[in-house]
Every structure is written in C-alpha cells, then in structure tokens.
C-alpha positions as a Python dict, from the first residue, in 0.01 Angstrom:
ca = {
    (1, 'X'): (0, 0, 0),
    (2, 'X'): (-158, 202, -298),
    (3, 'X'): (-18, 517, -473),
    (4, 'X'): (-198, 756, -660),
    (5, 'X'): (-25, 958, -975),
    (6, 'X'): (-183, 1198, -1199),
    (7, 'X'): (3, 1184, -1555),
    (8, 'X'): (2, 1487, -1789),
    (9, 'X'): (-226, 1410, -2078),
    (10, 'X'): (67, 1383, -2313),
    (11, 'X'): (218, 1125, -2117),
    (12, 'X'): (222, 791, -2293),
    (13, 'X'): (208, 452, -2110),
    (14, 'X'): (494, 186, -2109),
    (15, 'X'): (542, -142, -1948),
    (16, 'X'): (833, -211, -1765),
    (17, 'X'): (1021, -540, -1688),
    (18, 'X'): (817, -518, -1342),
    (19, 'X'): (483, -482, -1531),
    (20, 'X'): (257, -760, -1692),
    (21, 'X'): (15, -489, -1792),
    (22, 'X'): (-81, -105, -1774),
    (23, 'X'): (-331, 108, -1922),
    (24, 'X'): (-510, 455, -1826),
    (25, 'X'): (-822, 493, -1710),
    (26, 'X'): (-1051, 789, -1690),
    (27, 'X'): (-1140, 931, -1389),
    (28, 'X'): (-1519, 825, -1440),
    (29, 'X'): (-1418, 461, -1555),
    (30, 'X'): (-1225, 391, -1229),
    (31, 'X'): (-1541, 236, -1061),
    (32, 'X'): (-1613, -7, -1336),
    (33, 'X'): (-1243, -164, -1367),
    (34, 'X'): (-1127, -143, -990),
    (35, 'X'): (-1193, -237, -650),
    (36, 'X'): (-1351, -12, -369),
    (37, 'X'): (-1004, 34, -228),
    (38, 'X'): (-884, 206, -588),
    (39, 'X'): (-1227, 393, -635),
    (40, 'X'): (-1175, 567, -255),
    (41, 'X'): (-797, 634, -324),
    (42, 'X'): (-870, 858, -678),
    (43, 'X'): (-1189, 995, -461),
    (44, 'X'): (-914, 1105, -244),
    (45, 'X'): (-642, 1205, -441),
    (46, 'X'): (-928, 1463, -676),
    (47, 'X'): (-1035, 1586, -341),
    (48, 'X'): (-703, 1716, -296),
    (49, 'X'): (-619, 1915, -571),
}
C-alpha cells in the first residue's frame, strides 16, 4: 500500500523512531529516485488537485 501527502513548503522533515531515512523530493525528481509504482502514484495524486 502507498500514500501520497503533499507538505506545505514550510514544512520541515524529521525522522521518527519508525524511519531509517526521509527526505523531499521535487515533483520533477520523483522519476529519477523512485520506482514506476511511486512515479504513477504522484502522477495521480497532481492529477487530482
């Protein structure tokens, strides 16, 4: 199961005990740091708002 979130641009990243890493990503970087599966999920989520 995926989820997609869109944080407001002030919001800052942080790691919880249930994290071993987290980062943001641009919308136009997506393709080049995820799988297909991630890249048609944000394609998704953008077509919807």
């Amino acid at each position: 199961m995926q989820y997609a979130a869109l944080a407001p641009a002030e919001a800052v990243e942080r790691i919880s005990e249930e994290s071993l890493d987290l980062r943001w990503f641009a919308y136009e970087d997506v393709a080049g740091v995820a799988d297909t599966s991630v890249v048609r999920l944000l394609e998704g989520t953008l077509a919807r708002l």
